[in-house]
Backbone atoms as SQL, in Angstrom:
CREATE TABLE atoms (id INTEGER PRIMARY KEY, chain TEXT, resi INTEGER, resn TEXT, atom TEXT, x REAL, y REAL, z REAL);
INSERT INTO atoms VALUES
  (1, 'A', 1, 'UNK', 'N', -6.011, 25.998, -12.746),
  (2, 'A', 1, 'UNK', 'CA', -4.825, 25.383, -12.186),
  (3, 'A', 1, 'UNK', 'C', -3.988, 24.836, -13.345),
  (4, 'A', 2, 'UNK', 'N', -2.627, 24.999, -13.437),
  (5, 'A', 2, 'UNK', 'CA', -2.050, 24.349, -14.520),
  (6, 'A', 2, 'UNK', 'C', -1.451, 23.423, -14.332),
  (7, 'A', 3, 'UNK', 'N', -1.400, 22.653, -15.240),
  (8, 'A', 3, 'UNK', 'CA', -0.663, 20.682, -15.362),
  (9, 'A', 3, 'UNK', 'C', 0.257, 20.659, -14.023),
  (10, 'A', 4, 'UNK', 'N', 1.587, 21.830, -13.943),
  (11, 'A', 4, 'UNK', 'CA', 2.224, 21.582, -13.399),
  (12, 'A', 4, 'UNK', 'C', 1.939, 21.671, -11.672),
  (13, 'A', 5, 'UNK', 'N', 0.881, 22.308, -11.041),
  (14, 'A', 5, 'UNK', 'CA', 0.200, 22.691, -10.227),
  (15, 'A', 5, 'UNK', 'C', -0.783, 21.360, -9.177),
  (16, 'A', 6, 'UNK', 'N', -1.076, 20.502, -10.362),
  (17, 'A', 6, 'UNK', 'CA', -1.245, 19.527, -9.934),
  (18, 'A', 6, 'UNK', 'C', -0.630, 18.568, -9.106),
  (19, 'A', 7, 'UNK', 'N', -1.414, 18.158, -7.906),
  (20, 'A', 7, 'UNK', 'CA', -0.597, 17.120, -7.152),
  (21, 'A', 7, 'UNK', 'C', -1.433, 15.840, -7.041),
  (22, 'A', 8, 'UNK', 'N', -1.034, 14.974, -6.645),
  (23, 'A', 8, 'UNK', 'CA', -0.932, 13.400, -6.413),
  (24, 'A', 8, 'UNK', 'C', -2.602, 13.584, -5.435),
  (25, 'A', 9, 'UNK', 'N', -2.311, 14.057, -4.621),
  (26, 'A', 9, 'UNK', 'CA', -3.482, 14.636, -3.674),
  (27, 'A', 9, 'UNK', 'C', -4.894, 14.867, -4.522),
  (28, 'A', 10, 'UNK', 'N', -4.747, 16.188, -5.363),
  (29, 'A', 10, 'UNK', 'CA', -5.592, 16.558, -6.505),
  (30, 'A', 10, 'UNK', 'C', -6.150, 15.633, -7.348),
  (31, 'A', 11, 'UNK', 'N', -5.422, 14.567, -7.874),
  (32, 'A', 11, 'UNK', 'CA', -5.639, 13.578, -8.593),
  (33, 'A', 11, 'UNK', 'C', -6.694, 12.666, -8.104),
  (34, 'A', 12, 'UNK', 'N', -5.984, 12.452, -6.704),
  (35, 'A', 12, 'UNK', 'CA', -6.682, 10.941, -5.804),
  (36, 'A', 12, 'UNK', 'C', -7.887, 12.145, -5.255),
  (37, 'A', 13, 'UNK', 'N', -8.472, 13.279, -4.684),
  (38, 'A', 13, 'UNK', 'CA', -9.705, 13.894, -4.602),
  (39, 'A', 13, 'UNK', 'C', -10.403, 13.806, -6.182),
  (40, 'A', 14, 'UNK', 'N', -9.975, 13.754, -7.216),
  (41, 'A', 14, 'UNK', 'CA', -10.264, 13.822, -8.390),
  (42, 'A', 14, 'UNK', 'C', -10.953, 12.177, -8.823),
  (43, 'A', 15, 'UNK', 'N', -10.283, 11.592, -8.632),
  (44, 'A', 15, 'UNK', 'CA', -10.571, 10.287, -8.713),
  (45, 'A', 15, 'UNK', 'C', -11.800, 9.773, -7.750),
  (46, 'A', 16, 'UNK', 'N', -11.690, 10.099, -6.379),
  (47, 'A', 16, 'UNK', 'CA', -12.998, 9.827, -5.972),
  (48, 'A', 16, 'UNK', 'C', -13.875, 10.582, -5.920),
  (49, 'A', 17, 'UNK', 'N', -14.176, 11.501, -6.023),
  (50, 'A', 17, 'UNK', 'CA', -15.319, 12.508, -6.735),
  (51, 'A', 17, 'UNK', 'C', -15.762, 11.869, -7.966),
  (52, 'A', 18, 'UNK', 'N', -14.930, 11.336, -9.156),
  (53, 'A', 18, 'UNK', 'CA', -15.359, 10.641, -9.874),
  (54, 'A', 18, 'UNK', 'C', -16.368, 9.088, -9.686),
  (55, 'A', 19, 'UNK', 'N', -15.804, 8.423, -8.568),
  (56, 'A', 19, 'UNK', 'CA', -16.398, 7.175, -8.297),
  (57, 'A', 19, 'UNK', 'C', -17.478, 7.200, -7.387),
  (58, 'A', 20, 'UNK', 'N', -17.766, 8.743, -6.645),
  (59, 'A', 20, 'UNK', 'CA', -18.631, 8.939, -5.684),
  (60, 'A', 20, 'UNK', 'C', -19.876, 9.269, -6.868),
  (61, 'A', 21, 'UNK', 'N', -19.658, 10.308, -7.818),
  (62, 'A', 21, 'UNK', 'CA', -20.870, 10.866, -8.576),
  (63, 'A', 21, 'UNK', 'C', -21.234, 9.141, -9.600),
  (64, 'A', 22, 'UNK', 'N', -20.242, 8.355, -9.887),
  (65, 'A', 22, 'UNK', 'CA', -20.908, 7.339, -10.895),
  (66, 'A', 22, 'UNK', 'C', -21.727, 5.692, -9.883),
  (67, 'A', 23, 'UNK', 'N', -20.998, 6.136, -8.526),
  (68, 'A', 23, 'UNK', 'CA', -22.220, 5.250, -7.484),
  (69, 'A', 23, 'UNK', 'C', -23.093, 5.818, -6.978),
  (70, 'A', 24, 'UNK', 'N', -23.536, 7.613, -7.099),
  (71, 'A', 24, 'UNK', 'CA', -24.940, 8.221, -6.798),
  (72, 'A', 24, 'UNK', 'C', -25.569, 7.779, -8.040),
  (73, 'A', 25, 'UNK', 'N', -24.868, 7.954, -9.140),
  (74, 'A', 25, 'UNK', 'CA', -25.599, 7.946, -10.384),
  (75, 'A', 25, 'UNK', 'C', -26.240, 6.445, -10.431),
  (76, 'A', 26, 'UNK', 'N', -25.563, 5.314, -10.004),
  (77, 'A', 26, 'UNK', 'CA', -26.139, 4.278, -10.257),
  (78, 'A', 26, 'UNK', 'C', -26.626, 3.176, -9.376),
  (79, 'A', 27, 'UNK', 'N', -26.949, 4.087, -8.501),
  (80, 'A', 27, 'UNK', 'CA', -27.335, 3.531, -7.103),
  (81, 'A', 27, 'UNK', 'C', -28.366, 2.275, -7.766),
  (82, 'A', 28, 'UNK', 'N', -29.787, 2.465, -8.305),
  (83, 'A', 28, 'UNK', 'CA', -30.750, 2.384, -8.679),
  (84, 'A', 28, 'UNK', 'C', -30.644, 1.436, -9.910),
  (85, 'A', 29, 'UNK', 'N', -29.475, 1.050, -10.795),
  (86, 'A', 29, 'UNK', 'CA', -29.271, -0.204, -11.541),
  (87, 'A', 29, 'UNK', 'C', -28.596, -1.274, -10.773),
  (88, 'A', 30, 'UNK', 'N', -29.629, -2.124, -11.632),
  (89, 'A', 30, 'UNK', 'CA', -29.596, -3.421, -10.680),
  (90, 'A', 30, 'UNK', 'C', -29.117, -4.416, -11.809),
  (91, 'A', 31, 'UNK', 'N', -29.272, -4.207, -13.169),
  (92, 'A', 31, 'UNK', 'CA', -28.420, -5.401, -14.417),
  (93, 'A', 31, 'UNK', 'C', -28.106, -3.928, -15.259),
  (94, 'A', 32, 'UNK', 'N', -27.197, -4.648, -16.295),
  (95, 'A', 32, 'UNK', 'CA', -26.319, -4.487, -16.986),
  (96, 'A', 32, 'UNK', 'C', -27.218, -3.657, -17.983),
  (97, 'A', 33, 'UNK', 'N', -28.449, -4.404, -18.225),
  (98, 'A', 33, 'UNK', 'CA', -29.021, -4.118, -19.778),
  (99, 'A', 33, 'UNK', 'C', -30.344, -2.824, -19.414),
  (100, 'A', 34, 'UNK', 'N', -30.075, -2.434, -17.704),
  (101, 'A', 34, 'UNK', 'CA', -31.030, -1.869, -17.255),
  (102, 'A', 34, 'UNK', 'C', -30.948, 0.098, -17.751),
  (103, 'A', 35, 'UNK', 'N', -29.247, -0.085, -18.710),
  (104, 'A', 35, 'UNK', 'CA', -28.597, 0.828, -19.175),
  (105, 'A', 35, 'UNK', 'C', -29.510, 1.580, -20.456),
  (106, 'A', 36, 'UNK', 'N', -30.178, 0.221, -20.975),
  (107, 'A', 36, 'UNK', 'CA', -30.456, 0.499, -22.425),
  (108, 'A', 36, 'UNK', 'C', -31.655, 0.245, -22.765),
  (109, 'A', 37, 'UNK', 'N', -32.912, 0.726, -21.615),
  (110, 'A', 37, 'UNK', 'CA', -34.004, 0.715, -21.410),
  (111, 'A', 37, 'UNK', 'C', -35.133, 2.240, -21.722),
  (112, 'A', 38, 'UNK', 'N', -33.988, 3.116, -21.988),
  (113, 'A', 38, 'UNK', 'CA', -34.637, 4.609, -22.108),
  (114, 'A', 38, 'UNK', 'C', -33.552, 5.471, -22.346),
  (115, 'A', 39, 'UNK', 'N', -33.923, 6.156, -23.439),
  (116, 'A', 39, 'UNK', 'CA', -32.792, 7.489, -23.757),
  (117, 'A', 39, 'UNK', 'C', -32.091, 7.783, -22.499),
  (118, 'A', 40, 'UNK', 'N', -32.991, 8.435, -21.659),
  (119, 'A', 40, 'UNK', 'CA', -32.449, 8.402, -20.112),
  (120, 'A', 40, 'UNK', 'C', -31.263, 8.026, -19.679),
  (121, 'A', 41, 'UNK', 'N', -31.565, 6.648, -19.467),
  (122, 'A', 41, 'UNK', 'CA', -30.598, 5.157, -18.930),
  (123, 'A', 41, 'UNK', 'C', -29.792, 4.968, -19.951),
  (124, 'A', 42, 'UNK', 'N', -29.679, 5.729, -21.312),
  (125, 'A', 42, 'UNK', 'CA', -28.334, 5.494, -22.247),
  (126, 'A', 42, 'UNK', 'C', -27.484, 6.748, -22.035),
  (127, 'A', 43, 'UNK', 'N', -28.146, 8.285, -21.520),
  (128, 'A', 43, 'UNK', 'CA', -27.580, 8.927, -21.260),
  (129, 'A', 43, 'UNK', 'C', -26.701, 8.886, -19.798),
  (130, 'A', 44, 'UNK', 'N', -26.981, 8.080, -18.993),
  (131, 'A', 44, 'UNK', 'CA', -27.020, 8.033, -17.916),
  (132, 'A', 44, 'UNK', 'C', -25.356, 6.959, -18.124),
  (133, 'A', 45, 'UNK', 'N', -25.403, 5.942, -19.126),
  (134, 'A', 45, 'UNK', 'CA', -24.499, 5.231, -19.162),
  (135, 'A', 45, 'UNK', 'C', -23.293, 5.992, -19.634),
  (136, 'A', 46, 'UNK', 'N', -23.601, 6.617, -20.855),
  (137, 'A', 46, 'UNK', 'CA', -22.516, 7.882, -21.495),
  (138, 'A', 46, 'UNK', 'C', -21.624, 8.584, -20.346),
  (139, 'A', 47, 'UNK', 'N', -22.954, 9.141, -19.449),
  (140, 'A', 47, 'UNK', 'CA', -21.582, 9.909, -18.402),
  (141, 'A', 47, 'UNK', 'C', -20.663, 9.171, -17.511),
  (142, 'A', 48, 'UNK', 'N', -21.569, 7.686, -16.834),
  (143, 'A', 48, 'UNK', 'CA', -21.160, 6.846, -16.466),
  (144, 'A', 48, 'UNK', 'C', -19.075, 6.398, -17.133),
  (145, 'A', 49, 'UNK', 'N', -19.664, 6.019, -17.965),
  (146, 'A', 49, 'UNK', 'CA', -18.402, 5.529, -18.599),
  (147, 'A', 49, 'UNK', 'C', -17.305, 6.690, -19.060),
  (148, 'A', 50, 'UNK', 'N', -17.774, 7.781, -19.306),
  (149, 'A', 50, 'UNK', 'CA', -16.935, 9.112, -19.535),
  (150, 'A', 50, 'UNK', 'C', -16.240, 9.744, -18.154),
  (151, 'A', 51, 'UNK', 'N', -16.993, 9.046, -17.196),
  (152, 'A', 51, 'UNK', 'CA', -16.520, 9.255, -15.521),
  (153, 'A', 51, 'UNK', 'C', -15.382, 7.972, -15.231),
  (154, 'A', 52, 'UNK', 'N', -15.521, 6.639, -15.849),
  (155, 'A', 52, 'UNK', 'CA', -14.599, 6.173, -15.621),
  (156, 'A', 52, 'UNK', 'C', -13.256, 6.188, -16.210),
  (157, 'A', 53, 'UNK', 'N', -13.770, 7.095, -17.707),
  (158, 'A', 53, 'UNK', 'CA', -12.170, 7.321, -18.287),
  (159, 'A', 53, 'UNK', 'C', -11.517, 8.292, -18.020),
  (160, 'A', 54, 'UNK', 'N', -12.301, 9.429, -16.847),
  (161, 'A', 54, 'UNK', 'CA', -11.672, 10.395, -16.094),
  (162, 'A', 54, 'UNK', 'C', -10.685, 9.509, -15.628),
  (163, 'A', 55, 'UNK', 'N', -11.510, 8.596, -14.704),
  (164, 'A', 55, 'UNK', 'CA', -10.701, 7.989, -13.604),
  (165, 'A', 55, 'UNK', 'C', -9.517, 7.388, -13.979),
  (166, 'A', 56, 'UNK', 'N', -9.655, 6.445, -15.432),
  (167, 'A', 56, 'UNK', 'CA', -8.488, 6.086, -16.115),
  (168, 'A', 56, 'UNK', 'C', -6.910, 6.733, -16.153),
  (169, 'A', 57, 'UNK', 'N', -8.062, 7.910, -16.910),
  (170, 'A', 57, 'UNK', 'CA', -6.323, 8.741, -17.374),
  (171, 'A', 57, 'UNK', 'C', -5.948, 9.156, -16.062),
  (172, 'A', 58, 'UNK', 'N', -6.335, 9.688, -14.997),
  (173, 'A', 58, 'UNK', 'CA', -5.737, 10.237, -13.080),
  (174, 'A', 58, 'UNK', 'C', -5.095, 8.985, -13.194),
  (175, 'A', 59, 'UNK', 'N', -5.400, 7.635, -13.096),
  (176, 'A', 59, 'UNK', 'CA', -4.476, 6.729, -12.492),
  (177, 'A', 59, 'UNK', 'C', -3.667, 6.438, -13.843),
  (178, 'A', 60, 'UNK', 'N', -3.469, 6.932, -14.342),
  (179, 'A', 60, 'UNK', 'CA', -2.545, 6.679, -15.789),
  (180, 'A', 60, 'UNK', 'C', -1.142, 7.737, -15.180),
  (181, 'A', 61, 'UNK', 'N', -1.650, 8.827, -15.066),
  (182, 'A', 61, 'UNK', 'CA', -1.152, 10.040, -14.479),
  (183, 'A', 61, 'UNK', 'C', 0.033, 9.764, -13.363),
  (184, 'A', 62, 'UNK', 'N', -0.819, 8.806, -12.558),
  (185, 'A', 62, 'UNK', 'CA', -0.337, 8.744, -10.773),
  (186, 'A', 62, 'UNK', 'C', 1.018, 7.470, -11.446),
  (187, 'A', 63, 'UNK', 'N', -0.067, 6.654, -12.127),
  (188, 'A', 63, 'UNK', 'CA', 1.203, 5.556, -11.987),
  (189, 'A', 63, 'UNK', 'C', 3.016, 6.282, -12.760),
  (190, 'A', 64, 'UNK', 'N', 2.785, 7.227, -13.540),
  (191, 'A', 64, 'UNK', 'CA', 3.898, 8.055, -14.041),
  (192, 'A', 64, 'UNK', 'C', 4.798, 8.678, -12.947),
  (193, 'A', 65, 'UNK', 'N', 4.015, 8.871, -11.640),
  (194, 'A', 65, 'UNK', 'CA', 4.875, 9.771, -10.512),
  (195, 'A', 65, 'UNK', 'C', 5.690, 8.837, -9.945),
  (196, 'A', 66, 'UNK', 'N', 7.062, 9.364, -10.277),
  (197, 'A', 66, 'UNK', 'CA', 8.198, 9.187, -9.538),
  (198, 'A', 66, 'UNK', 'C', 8.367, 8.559, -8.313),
  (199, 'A', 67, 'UNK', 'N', 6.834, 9.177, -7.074),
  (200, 'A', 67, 'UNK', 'CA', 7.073, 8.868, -6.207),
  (201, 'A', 67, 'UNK', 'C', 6.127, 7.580, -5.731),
  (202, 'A', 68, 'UNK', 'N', 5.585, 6.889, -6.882),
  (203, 'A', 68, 'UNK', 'CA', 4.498, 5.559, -6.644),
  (204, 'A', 68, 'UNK', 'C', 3.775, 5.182, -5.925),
  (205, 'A', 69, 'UNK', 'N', 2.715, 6.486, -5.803),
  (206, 'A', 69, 'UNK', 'CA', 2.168, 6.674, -4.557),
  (207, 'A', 69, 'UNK', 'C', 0.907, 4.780, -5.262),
  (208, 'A', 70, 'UNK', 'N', 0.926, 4.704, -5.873),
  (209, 'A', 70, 'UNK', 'CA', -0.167, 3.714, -6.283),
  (210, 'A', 70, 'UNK', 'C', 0.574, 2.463, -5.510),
  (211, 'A', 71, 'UNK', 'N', 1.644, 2.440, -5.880),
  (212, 'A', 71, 'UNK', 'CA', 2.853, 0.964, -5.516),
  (213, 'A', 71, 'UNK', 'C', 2.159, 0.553, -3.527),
  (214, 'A', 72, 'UNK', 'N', 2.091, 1.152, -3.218),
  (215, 'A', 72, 'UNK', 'CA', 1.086, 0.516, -1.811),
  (216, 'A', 72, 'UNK', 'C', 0.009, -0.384, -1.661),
  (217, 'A', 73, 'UNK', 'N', -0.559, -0.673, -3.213),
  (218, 'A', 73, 'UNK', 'CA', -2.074, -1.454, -3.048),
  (219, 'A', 73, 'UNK', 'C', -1.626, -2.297, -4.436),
  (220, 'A', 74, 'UNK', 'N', -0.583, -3.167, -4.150),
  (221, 'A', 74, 'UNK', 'CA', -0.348, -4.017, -5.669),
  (222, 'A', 74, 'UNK', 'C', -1.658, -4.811, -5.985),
  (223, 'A', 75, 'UNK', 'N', -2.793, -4.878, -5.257),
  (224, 'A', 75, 'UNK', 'CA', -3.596, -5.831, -5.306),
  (225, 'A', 75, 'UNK', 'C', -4.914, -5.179, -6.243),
  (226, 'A', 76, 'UNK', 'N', -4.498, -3.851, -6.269),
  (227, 'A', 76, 'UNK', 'CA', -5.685, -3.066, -7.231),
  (228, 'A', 76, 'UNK', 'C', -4.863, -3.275, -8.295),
  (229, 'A', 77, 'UNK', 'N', -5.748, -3.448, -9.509),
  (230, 'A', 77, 'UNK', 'CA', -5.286, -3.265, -10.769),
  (231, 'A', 77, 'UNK', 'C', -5.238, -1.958, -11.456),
  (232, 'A', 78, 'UNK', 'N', -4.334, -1.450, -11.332),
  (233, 'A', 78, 'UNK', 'CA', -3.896, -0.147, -11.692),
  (234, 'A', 78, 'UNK', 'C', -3.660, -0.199, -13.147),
  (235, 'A', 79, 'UNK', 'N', -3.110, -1.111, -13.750),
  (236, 'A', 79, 'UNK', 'CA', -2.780, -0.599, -15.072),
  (237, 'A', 79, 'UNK', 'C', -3.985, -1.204, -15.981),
  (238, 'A', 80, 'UNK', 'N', -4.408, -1.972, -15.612),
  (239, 'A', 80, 'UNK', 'CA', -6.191, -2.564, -16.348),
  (240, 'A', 80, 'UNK', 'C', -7.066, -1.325, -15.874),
  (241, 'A', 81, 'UNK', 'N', -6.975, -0.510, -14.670),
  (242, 'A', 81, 'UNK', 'CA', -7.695, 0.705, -15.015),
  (243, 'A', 81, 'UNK', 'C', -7.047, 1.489, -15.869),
  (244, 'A', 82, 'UNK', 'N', -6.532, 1.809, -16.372),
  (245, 'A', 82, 'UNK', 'CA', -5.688, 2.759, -17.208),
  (246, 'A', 82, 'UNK', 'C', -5.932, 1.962, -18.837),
  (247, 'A', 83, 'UNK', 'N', -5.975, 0.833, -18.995),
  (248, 'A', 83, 'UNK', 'CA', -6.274, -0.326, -20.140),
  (249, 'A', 83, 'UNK', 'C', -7.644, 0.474, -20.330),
  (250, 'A', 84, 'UNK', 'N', -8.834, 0.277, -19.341),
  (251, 'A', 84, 'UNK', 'CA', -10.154, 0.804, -19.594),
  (252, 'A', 84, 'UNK', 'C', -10.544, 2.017, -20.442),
  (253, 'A', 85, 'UNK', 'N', -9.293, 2.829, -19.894),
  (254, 'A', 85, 'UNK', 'CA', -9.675, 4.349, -20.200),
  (255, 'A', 85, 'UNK', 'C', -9.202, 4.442, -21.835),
  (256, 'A', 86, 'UNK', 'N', -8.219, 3.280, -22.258),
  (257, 'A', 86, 'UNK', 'CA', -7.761, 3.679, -23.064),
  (258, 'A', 86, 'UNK', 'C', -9.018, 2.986, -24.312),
  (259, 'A', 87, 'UNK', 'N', -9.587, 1.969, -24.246),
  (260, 'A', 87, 'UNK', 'CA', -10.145, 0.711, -24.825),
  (261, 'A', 87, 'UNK', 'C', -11.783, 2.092, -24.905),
  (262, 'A', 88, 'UNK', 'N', -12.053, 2.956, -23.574),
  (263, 'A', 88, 'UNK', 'CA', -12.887, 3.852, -23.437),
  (264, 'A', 88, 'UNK', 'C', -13.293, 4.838, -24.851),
  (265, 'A', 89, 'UNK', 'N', -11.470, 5.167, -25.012),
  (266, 'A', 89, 'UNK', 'CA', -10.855, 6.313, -26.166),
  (267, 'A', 89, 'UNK', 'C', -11.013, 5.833, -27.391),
  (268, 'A', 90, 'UNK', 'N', -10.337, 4.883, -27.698),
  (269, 'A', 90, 'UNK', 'CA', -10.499, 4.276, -28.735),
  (270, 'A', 90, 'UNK', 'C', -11.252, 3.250, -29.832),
  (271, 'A', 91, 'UNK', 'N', -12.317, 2.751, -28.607),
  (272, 'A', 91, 'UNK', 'CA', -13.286, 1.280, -29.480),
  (273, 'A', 91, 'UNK', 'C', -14.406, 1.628, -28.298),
  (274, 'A', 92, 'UNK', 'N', -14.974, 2.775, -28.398),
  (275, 'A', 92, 'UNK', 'CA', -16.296, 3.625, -27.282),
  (276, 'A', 92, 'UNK', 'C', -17.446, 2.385, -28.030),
  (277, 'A', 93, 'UNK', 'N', -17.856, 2.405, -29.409),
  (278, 'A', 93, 'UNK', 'CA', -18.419, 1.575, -29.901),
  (279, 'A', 93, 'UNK', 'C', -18.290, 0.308, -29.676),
  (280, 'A', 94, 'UNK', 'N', -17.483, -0.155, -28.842),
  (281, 'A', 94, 'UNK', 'CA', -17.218, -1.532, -28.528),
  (282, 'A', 94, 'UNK', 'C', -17.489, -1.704, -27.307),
  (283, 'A', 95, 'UNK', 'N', -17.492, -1.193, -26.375),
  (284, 'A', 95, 'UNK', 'CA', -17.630, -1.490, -24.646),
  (285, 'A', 95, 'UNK', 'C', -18.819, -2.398, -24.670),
  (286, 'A', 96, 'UNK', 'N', -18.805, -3.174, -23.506),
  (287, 'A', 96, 'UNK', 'CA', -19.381, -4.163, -22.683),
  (288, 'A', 96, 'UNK', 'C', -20.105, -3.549, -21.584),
  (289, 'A', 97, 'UNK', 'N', -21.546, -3.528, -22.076),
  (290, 'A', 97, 'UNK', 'CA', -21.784, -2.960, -20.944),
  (291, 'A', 97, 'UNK', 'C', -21.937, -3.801, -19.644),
  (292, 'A', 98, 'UNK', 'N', -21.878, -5.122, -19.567),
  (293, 'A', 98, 'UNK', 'CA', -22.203, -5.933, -18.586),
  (294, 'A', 98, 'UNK', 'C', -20.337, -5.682, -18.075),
  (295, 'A', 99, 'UNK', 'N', -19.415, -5.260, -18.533),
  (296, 'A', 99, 'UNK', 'CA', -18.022, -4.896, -18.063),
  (297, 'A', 99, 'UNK', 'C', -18.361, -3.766, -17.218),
  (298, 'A', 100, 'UNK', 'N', -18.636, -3.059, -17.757),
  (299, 'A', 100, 'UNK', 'CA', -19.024, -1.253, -17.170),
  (300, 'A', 100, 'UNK', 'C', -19.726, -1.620, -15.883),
  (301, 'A', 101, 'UNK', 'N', -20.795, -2.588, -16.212),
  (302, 'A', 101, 'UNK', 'CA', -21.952, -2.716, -14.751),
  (303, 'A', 101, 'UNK', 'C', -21.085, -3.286, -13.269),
  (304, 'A', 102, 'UNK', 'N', -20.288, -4.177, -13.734),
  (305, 'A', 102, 'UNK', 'CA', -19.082, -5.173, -12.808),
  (306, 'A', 102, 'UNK', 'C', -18.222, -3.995, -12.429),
  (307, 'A', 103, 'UNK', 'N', -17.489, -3.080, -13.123),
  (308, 'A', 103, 'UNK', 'CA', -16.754, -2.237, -12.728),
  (309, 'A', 103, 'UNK', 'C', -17.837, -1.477, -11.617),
  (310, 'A', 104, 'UNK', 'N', -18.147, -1.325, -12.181),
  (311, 'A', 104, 'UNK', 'CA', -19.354, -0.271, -11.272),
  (312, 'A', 104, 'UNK', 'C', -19.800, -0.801, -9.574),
  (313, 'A', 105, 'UNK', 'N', -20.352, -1.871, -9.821),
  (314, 'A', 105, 'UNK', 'CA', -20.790, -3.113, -8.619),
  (315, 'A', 105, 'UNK', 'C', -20.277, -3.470, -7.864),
  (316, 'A', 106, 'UNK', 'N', -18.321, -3.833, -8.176),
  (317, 'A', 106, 'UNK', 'CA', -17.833, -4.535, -7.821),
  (318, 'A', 106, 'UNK', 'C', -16.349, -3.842, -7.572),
  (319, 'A', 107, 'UNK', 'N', -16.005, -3.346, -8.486),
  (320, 'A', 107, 'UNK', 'CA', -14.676, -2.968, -8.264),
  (321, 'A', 107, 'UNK', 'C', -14.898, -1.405, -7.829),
  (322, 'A', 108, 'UNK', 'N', -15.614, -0.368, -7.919),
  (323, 'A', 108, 'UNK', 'CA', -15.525, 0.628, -7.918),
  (324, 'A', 108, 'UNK', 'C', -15.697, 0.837, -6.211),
  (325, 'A', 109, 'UNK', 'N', -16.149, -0.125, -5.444),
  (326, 'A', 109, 'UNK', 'CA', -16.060, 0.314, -3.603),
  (327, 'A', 109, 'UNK', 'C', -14.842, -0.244, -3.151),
  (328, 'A', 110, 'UNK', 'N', -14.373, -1.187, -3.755),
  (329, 'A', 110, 'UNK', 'CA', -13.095, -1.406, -2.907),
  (330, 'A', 110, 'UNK', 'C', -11.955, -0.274, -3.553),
  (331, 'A', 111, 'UNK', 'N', -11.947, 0.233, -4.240),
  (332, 'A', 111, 'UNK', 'CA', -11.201, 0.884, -5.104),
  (333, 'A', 111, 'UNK', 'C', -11.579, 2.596, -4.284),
  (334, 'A', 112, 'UNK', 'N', -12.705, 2.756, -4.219),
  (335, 'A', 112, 'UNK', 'CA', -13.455, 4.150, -3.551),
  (336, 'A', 112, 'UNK', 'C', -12.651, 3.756, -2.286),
  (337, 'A', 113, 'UNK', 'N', -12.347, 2.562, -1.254),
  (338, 'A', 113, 'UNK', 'CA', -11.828, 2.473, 0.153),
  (339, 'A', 113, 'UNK', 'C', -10.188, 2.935, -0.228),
  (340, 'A', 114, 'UNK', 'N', -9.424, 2.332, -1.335),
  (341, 'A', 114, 'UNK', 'CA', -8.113, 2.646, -1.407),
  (342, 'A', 114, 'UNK', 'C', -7.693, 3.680, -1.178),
  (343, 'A', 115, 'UNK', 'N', -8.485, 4.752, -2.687),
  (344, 'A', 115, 'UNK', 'CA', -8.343, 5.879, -2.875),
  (345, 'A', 115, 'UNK', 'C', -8.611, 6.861, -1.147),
  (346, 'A', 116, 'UNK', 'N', -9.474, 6.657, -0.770),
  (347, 'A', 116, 'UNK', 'CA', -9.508, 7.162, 0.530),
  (348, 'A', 116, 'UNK', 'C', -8.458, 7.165, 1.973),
  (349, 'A', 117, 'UNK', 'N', -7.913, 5.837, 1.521),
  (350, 'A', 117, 'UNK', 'CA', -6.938, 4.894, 2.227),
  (351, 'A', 117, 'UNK', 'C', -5.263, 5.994, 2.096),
  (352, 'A', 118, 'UNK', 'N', -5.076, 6.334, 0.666),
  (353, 'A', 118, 'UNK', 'CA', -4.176, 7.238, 0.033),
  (354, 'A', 118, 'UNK', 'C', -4.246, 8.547, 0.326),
  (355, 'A', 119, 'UNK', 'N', -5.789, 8.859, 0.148),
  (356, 'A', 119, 'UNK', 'CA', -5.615, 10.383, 1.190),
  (357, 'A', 119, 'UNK', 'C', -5.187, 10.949, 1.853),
  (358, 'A', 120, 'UNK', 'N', -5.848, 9.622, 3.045),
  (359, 'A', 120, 'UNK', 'CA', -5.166, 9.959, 4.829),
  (360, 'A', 120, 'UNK', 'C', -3.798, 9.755, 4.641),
  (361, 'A', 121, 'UNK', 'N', -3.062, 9.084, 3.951),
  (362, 'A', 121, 'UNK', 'CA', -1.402, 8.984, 4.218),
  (363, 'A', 121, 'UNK', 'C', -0.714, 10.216, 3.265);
């Protein structure tokens, strides 16, 4: 499919496919540091966080469209996800993983209801 081919639709299925595979993936952590307990659980964090800077750059993407399909949910932080992806890119050696675990825990189901919320309309 090419860049231009892409729609708003594509993006937001894109985006939660992303947040669906990193809450199967982490059904089963329960702390932060439970990341860095086994090659495993560090590989496990890698895709983790490489799934949320998918998610980053899509809502980096969306917030660019003309038609603001994001502007409906001022209460999600849209551009601190897009901050993530970038902080993801650039200082990977720096992340928090007790940040990553909270994103994960906490923000990633109300955020999974939006995105779903955007679908149907």
């Amino acid at each position: 499919m090419s860049r231009e081919e892409y729609t708003i639709k594509d993006r937001l299925s894109q985006i939660l496919e992303s947040i669906d595979v990193i809450m199967e993936r982490c059904k089963d952590i329960n702390e932060c540091n439970e990341f860095f307990l086994s090659p495993e659980k560090m590989m496990l964090f890698d895709s983790v966080v490489m799934r949320l800077q998918v998610i980053g750059e899509l809502v980096g993407k969306l917030l660019k469209e003309k038609s603001q399909p994001l502007a409906a949910f001022p209460e999600i932080p849209w551009v601190q996800i897009y901050d993530m992806r970038n902080l993801i890119s650039h200082e990977y050696a720096n992340i928090d993983e007790a940040v990553v675990f909270s994103a994960i825990k906490e923000d990633l189901p109300t955020l999974r209801h939006v995105i779903k919320k955007l679908l149907k309309d």
